[in-house]
N, C-alpha and C positions, 0 to 999 in steps of 0.2 A: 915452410910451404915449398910445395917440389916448382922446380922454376918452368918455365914454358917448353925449354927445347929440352928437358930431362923427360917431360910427358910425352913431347912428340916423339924424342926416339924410342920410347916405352912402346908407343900405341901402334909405331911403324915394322917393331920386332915381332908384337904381337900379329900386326898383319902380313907378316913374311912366315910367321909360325904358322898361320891357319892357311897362306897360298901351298906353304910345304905339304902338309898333312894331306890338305886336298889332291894334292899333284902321286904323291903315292899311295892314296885311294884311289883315284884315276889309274894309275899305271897299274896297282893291284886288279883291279878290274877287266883292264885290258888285257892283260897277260889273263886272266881266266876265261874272257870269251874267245879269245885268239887257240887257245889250247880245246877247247870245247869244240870248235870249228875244226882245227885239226884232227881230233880223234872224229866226228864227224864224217870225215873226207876219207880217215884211215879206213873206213870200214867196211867190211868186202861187198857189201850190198849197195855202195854208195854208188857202184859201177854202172849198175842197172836204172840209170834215170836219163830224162831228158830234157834238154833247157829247152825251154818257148819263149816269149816276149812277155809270154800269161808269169812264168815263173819256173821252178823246177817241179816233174812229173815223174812218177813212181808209181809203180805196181803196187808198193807197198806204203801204206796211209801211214805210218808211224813214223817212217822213214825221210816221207815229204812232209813233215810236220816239221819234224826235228830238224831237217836244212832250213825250213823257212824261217823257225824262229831264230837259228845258226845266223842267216842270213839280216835277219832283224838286229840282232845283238849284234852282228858286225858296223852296221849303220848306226846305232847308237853308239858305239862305241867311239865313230869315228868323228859322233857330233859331240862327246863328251871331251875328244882329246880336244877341238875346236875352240869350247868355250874353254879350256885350262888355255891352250894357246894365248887366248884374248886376253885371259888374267892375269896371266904371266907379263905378257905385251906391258898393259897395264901397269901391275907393280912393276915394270923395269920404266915405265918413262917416270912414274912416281919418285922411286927411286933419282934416277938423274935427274929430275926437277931439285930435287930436295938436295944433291950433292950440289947442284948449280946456286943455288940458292942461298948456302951455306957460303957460297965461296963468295958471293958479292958481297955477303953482311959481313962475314968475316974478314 
């Protein structure tokens, strides 16, 4: 039978595996709305708007569509890096719990 702290460091690798994956799904992510928003901005039409307090305004419908949702995807984006922040937070006090803890028993 597998002993207790063989399991815990089993299930602690495992949850440092899945913060990983997550974290560069996240940053995969980020870097595609980031680049989207950029080309966006590159575009020679992008000249012809105007910010209001309402939002961004365009002559052309396609155009203020396309920044808003730009603009959308930039805010999510910036509430997804947020929560990795927090999980990360998270696994690292985890972590140090668990290095501390080892160290009184042992």
């Amino acid at each position: 039978m597998e002993k207790q702290s063989e399991r815990s460091d089993r299930n602690l690798l495992i949850a440092v595996g899945i913060i990983l994956f997550i974290s560069c799904v996240c940053a995969l992510y980020t870097a595609w709305v980031v680049k989207g928003v950029l080309n966006a901005f590159a575009s020679s039409q992008t000249m012809a708007l105007i910010i209001t307090d309402a939002g961004v305004k365009s002559d052309d419908a396609t155009l203020e569509r396309q920044l808003s949702s730009a603009t959308a995807a930039l805010k999510m984006s910036a509430d997804i890096s947020y929560a990795l922040v927090v999980a990360s937070l998270m696994m690292g006090v985890a972590l140090v719990w668990r290095v501390l803890s080892q160290k009184e028993n042992g």
